[in-house]
Each structure stands twice: as C-alpha cells, then as structure tokens.
N, C-alpha and C positions, 0 to 999 in steps of 0.2 A: 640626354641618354647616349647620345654616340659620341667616344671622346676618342681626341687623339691617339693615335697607335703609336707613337713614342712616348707619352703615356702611361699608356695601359701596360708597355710592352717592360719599362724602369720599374713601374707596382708592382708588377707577376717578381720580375726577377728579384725585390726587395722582399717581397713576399714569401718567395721559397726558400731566398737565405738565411730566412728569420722563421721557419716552418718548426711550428710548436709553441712559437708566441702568442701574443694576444693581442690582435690588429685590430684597429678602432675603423671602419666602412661606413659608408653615406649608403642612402640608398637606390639614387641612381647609379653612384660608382659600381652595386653590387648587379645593378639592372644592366651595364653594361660591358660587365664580365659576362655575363652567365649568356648573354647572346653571342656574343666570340667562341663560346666552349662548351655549351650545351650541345650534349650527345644527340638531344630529339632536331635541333634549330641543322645542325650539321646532317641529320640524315634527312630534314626535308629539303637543304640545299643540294644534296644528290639526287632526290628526287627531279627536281626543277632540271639540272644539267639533264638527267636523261630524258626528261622528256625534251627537251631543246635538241638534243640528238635525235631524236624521234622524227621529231616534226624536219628538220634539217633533212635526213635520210627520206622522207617525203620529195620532199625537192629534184635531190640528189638523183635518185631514181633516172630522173632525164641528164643526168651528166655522164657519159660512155664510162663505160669498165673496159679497161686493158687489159690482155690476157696476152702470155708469152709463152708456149711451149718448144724446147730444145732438144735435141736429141743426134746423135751419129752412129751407125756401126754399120759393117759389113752382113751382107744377106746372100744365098744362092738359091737358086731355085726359083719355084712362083712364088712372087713377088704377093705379101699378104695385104700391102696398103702401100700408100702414095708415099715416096720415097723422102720423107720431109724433113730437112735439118734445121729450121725453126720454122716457126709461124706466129704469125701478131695478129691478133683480133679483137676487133671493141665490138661490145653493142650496147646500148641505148632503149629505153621507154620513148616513143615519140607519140604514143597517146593513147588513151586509157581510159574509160568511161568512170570507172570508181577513183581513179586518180586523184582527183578533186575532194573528192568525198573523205580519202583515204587524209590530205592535207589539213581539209576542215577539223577533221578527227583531234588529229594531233598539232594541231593548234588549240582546240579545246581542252586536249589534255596537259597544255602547257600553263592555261589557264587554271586550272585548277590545282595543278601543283602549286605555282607560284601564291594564289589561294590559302591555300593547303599551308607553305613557308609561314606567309602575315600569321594565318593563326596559329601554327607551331610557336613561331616568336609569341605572341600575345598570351599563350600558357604558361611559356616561359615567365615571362614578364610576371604576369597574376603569379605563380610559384613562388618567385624570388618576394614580389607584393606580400604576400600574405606571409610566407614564412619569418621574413623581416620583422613586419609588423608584431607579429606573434613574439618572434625573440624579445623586441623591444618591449612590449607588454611582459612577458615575463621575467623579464629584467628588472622592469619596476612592483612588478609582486614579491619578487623575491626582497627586493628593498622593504618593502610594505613589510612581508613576514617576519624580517630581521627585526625590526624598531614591535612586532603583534610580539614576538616569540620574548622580546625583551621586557613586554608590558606583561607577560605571562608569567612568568619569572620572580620578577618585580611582585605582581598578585601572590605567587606562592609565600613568596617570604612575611609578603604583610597578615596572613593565612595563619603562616604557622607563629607567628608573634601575637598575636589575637590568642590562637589555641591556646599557648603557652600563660597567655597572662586569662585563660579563664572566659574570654569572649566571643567567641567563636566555636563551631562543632567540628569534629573530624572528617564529616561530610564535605564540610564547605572547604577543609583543607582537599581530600581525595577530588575532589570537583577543578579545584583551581590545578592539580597536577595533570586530570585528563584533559583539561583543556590545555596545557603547554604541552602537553605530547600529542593531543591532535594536531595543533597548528605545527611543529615541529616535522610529522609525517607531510602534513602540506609541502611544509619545504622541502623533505626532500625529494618528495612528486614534483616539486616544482625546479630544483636543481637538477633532476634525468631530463625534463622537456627543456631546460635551455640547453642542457649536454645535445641531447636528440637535436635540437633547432638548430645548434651552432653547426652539427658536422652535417645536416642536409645544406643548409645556408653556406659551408664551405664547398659540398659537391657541385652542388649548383654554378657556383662560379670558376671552379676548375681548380680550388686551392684546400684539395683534403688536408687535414693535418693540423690546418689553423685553427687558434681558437679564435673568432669573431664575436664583436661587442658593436652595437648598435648608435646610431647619433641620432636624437629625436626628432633633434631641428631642422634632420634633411627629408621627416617625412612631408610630403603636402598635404596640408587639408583636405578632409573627403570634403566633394560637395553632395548638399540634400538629396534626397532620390529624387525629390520632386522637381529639382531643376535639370534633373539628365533627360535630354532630349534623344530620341532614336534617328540617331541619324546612319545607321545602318538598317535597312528593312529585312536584310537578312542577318545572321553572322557567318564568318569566312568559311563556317566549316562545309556550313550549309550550300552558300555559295559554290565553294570546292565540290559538293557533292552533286548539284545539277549541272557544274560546268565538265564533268565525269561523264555523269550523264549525256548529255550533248556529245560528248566523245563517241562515246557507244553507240549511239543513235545512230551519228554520221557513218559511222564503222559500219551497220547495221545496213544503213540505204546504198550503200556501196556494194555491198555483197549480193543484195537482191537484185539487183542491175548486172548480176554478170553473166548469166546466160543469154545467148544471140546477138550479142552484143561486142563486136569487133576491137580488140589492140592490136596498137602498129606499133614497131619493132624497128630501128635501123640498126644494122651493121655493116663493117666492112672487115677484109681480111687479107692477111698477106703471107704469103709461103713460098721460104726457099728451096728449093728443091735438088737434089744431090743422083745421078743413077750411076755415077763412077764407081761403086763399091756393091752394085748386085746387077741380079740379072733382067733388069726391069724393060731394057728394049730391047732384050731378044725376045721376052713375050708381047712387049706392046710396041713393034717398030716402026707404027705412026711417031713415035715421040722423039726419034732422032732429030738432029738438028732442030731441038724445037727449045723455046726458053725455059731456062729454071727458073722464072719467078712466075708465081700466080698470084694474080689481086681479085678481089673482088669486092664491090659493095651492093648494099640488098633493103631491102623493105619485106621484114618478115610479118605476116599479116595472121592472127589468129582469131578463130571465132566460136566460141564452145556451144557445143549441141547440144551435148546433152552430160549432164554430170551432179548424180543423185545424192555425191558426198558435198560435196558443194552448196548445195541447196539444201543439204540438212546443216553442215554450216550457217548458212545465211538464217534459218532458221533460226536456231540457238543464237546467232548476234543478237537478234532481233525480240527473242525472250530477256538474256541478259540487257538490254538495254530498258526493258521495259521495268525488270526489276530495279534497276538503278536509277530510273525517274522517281517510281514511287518510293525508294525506298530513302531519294533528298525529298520529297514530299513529308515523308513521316517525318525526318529528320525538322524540317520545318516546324511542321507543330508541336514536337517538342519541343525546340526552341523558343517558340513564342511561348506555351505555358509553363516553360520552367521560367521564362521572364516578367510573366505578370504574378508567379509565385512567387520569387523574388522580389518584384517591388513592395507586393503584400507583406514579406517575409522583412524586410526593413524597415519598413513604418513598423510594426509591432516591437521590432527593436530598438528603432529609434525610443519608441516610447518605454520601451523595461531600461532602456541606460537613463533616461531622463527618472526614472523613476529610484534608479541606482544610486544617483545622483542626490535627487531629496533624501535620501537614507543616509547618504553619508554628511552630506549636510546638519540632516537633525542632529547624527551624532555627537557631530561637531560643536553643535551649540549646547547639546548636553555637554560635552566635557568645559566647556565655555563656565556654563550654570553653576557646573561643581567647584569650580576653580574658585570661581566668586562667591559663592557660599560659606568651601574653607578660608577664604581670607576674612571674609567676615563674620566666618566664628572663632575666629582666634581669639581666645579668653572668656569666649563664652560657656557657661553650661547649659544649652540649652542640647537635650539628646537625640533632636530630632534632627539636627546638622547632618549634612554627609559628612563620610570617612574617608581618611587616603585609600583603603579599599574600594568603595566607589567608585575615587577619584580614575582608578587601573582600570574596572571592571569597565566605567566609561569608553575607557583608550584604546581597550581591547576590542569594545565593539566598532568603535570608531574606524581604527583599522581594518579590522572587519569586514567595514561597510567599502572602505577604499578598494580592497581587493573585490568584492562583489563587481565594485563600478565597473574596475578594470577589466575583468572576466566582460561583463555586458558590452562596455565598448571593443574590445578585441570583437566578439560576434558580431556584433553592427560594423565594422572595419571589415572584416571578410565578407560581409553578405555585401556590404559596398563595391568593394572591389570588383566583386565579380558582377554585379552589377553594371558596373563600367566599364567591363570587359562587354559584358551582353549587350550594352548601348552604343559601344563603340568610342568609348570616352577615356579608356585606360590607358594608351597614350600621349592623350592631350592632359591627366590628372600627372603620371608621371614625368611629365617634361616642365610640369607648375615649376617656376622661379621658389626657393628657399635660402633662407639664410645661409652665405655659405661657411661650413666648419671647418673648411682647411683640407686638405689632402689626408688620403688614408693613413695612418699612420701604424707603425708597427711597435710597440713597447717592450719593455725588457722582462714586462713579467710571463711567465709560464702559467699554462693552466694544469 
C-alpha cells in the first residue's frame, strides 16, 4: 500500500498529461493515491497537528513570555506615570493545580485524533475497496450483457424466420424483442454506474478527468467471514471517541480543583528610565542622582475565593464530559451490533452467491444438453429435438444467470469488506501479495 513518492509523483504527472484517456490501475496503486490526496485523510492530519499544538502549548505554559514595550516623548507638568523608555518583562507558570490535569487533557486529545486519522484512512481505503471492486464487477456485466444483448438479437432473427416460414406466433416474435430491449436498458443502467464509478474512483485518488478501467488480478481474495478474527475490541472510531472522552474528563477535574487552590507565577522585569524631557524631579526630588535602570523579579502568588462564573464553568465541563462518555458508550454498542449484523449479513450471502452460482451452472449444462442433442439430430426427423431457438433462449438464460452471480458476489464483496474493516483485517487483506500486472498504464484511447 505505501509506495514510493518518486513513483507516485512520475504516475500523477503521466496521468494528467494524458487526462481524458483511459488508464488501466491496480488496486493497491488506487489505495495509495487516494491516501496522499483524500480531502477527509488531509483534514484529519490537521486535526492531529492541532492537537499536537495543543498539548505542546500545555507545556509551553512554563516556558516565560517576553514582552518588550517602547516608547519616548517630551512631557510638562505633573508627571502622569513612570517616565519609561522601554521595558522588558517575562513571566512564567511555575505551578498550577489543574496544570497537570490540563496536560492529561490534551494528550488524550491527541489520542484520539490520531485515532480519529487510522480510521479516516481505513474509510478511505474501504471507499476506494468497494468502489473498485464495484467498477470491476460492472465491467464484467457489462461484458456479460454484450455477448446476453447479442444472444437476444440472435433470438429475434431466428423469431422472425420461424414467423415467416409459418412456425412460430407473433407473440413469441414481440417477446423475444422485449426481451432485447429489456436486457439493452440493463446496459445502459449499467454503462451510467461504470460512468458514475469511474469519476468517484477518479476523485478519490486525486485524478478527475480520467477515465479508469480495472485489473482483476490485483484484487486479493476475500477471506471467509468465519475466519476473521476480532482482533480489535473496539473500532478506531470508537476508541477516538472514549479517548475524547478522557479529554474532557481530565479538562473537567481540573476545573473543579480551582477554587482555594493557589498558582505560582514567576516574573521579572527591567525598565529604562529617561526624566531629561519632563518635569518629573521637580515633583519627585527624591529621584535626583538616582539610577535609570529599574529591575525587578517576583513570585506572583494567586488564590481564588470566590468565583461563581467559574464554577458554573466547571460545572458544564463536567456535564459535557459526562455526555461524551456515554455518548462512545452508545457509539460502542452500535458497533458491536452492526458487526454481529454483519457477520449474519454474510453468511446469508455467502450462501445466495453459492446459490447464484448452481443456477448459473445449471444453465450451463442446459446449453451443454442442447448442443448435444442438435448434433445429434442432424438428419433426424424426430420433432421432439430442440431448436436453434432453444439452443438462444438457453444462452440468454445462461447469461442471465452469470449476471445474477455477479450482482450476488459484488454484495458478499462489500458486506466482506466492511467486515474487515469492522474486524480490523482491511489492511492486512489489502497489503495480501497478488499477481503483479505491471505498472498503471495510461492508453491512447478516449472515453
């Protein structure tokens, strides 16, 4: 999944000098584009930075602020304040009851963003999964429909040559024509969903404009539901949401803690002092021959008495916090029972594609049957033989049944996926070793 950034960086730029072509993509290659350039994976890496700042500026708190104020001009008169031509002053946190509390905070918060990121990514991922897979499936219906629509076709003519010579009803002609125009409307429901799949499947990886075509061989094998292990007890979202939680908490016991409860403050400061441009020691003529520089350091010590906004503050932390436990709490058990829905939800599919499966099968060996009966009744009269009629109406169902499969397996594919998303196994299924097809390639034809 993570490939080289000279690489990826040669694809992009092959890719947009060819933008309107039709580019042939693996499905890792498409996995990891779309984590480079997905707008959601980008805005939870902002996330993460800010809280990193966050929890940083926790720290920071005890590192002094430097403050510089400047100034000069002439005064007369009484003298309105201390005659200062700059002054330097820092101060500092040197200790702090909720301090600590304030750090925990945002360290949890940092947690759960980064949380927060894994699963952004793993949506990601499951998007590109499923979309992919989807194209590719209807890549191959559309195939399917091409070879039904041509066995339809096929059926009319033999239809209307039957009519013609007297053997056949008008019915059975008007039948075989709505059935090539039903299967026809199929296709071209099914040529808007690969139009629709190709330009989500290009947003996704950052390259609107291309038309993208599928390689089958770079999907990996689902494995059985019944072998996916939970090796996550929670999933990340959820996680991110108690580790939120935690956030708020700490934020929460911090604030109750701050009444009576003493912070220490250092500072120091320095100020030059100027009285040659006013009248400042004819009023204060202790300060003759006395120095222009003043210093000073201190330990400013605070301790709140009383402060009713505050403690309706702490209050409210302390609600909000309570609703953002329960509210990863719920978050939880929907988790878990949309995941034992989910397993339920794929064994049932597993068994309607197994079941897809015998039908297209039977059909198979129906058109098998027919083949082998017209060959040996060539020169027969016996009237009970099938017809090259048949022999269509077989093929038609046959394919048919192919498209049914495929419809069934795409659903067991997506209930899969996500499944292994829910178990924590979609990136160890998307990193499986496949065949490999060679590099993306871009072609000369236009869509």
């Amino acid at each position: 999944m993570r490939m080289n950034s000279g690489w990826v960086a040669g694809w992009l730029l092959l890719a947009v000098c060819s933008a309107g072509a039709s580019a042939q993509i693996t499905l890792s290659t498409a996995v990891g584009l779309a984590e480079q350039s997905d707008p959601r994976i980008k805005m939870a890496q902002a996330a993460v930075k800010k809280a990193a700042a966050a929890l940083k500026e926790t720290y920071d708190t005890y590192v002094p602020s430097v403050d510089m104020n400047a100034g000069y001009g002439k005064g007369v008169g009484v003298p309105t304040s201390l005659p200062t031509v700059f002054s330097l002053s820092g101060q500092s946190l040197a200790y702090n009851f909720s301090q600590r509390d304030n750090i925990r905070a945002a360290s949890s918060g940092l947690d759960a963003a980064k949380l927060q990121l894994r699963d952004t990514r793993e949506q990601v991922d499951e998007d590109v999964a499923v979309t992919y897979i989807n194209l590719d499936n209807a890549l191959q219906r559309q195939a399917a429909g091409d070879q039904e629509l041509g066995f339809a076709n096929r059926l009319q003519t033999i239809v209307q040559e039957r009519l013609d010579a007297g053997q056949d009803t008008r019915i059975e002609l008007l039948k075989s024509r709505r059935t090539a125009k039903e299967i026809e409307l199929v296709q071209l429901q099914t040529a808007d969903d690969i139009e629709t799949l190709t330009d989500h499947l290009a947003r996704l990886i950052g390259l609107p404009g291309n038309h993208l075509t599928t390689v089958s061989s770079s999907i990996p094998p689902l494995p059985a539901a019944s072998s996916l292990s939970e090796n996550q007890a929670r999933s990340l979202a959820v996680q991110s949401a108690f580790a939120n939680a935690r956030s708020k908490q700490e934020l929460a016991f911090g604030a109750s803690r701050y009444r009576l409860r003493p912070s220490f403050a250092l500072g120091m400061n320095y100020t030059r002092i100027d009285t040659g441009q006013n009248d400042y020691t004819e009023y204060y003529p202790g300060f003759l021959n006395k120095s222009d520089n003043a210093e000073s350091i201190y330990i400013n010590v605070q301790i709140p008495l009383f402060d009713r906004k505050h403690e309706d503050e702490a209050h409210q932390a302390q609600a909000e916090a309570a609703r953002a436990h329960f509210e990863a709490q719920r978050a939880q058990d929907q988790f878990f029972e949309g995941r034992l829905k989910l397993q339920h939800s794929t064994a049932e599919l597993e068994a309607h594609s197994e079941l897809a499966e015998i039908d297209r099968d039977l059909a198979q060996e129906q058109i098998n049957t027919i083949l082998v009966q017209l060959t040996a009744a060539s020169g027969s009269s016996d009237q009970q033989q099938p017809t090259p009629k048949d022999e269509q109406t077989a093929r038609l169902q046959e394919r048919a049944r192919t498209i049914d499969l495929l419809n069934a397996q795409f659903q067991l594919s997506q209930t899969e996926i996500n499944l292994l998303r829910q178990t924590g196994h979609l990136e160890e299924w998307l990193s499986t070793p496949t065949p490999s097809p060679g590099a993306a390639v871009i072609s000369s034809g236009t869509h």
